[in-house]
C-alpha positions as CSV (number, residue, x, y, z in Angstrom):
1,X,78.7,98.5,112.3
2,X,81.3,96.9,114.7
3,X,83.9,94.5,113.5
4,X,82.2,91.1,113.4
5,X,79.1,93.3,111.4
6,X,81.7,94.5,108.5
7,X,83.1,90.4,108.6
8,X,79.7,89.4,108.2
9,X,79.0,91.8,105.1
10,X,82.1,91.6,103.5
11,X,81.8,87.7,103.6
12,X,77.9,87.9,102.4
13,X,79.4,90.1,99.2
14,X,81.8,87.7,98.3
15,X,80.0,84.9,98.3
16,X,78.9,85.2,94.7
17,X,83.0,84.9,93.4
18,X,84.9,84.4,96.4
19,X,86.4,81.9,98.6
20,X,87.1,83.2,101.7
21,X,86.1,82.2,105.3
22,X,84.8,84.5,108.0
23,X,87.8,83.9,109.6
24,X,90.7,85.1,106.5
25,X,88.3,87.9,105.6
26,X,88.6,89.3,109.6
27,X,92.9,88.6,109.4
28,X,92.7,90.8,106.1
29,X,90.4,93.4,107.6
30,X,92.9,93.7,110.9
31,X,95.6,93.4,108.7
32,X,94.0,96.9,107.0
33,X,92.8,98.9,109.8
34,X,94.9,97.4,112.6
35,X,93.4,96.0,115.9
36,X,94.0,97.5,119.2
37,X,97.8,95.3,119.8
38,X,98.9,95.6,116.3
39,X,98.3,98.7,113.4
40,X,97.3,97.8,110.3
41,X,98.8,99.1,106.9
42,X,96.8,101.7,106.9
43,X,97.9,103.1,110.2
44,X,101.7,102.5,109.3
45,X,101.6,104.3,105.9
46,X,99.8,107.8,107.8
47,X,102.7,107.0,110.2
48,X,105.6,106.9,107.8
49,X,103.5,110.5,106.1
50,X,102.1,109.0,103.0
51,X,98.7,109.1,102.3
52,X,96.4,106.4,101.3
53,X,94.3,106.7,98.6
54,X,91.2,104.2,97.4
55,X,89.9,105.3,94.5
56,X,86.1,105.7,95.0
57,X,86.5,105.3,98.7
58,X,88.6,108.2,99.8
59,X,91.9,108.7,101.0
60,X,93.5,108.3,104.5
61,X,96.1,111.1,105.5
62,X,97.5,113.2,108.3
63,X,95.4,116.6,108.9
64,X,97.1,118.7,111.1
65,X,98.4,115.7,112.9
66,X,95.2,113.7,113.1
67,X,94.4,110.7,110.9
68,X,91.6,111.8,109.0
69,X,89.4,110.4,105.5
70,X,88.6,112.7,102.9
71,X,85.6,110.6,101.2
72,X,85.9,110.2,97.5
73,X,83.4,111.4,94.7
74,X,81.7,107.8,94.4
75,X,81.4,107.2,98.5
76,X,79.7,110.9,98.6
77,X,77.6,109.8,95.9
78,X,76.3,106.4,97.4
79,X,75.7,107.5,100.9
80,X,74.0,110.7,99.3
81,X,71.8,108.6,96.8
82,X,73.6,110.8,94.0
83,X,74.4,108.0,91.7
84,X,73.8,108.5,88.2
């Protein structure tokens, strides 16, 4: 899934309770993960050394000096079709 793909299904999923355009839901996406001119908040906390942790998701950090994700419980679960 490329950018305009996650826009598109982030958009679609908050369409029962949210609000937002295409267009805000791509500035908060880059404004996460950073596009190619400017990082996102992700890439500056791994920068200053913290980590970043979504619970569920996973957590962001520096491995060895490569930005890597260590998946989280639920994320294994779902992908592995492990949910209880």
């Amino acid at each position: 899934m490329d950018r305009s793909g996650l826009i598109e299904a982030v958009t679609h999923k908050m369409a029962d309770g949210g609000d937002l355009s295409p267009e805000q839901v791509g500035r908060v996406i880059d404004a996460l993960f950073g596009t190619v001119d400017e990082p996102g908040a992700i890439a500056e906390a791994l920068k200053a050394g913290h980590a970043v942790t979504l619970v569920g998701f996973g957590s962001f950090h520096d491995q060895d000096g490569e930005a890597g994700l260590r998946p989280g419980r639920a994320l294994n679960a779902f992908v592995h079709d492990r949910i209880d």
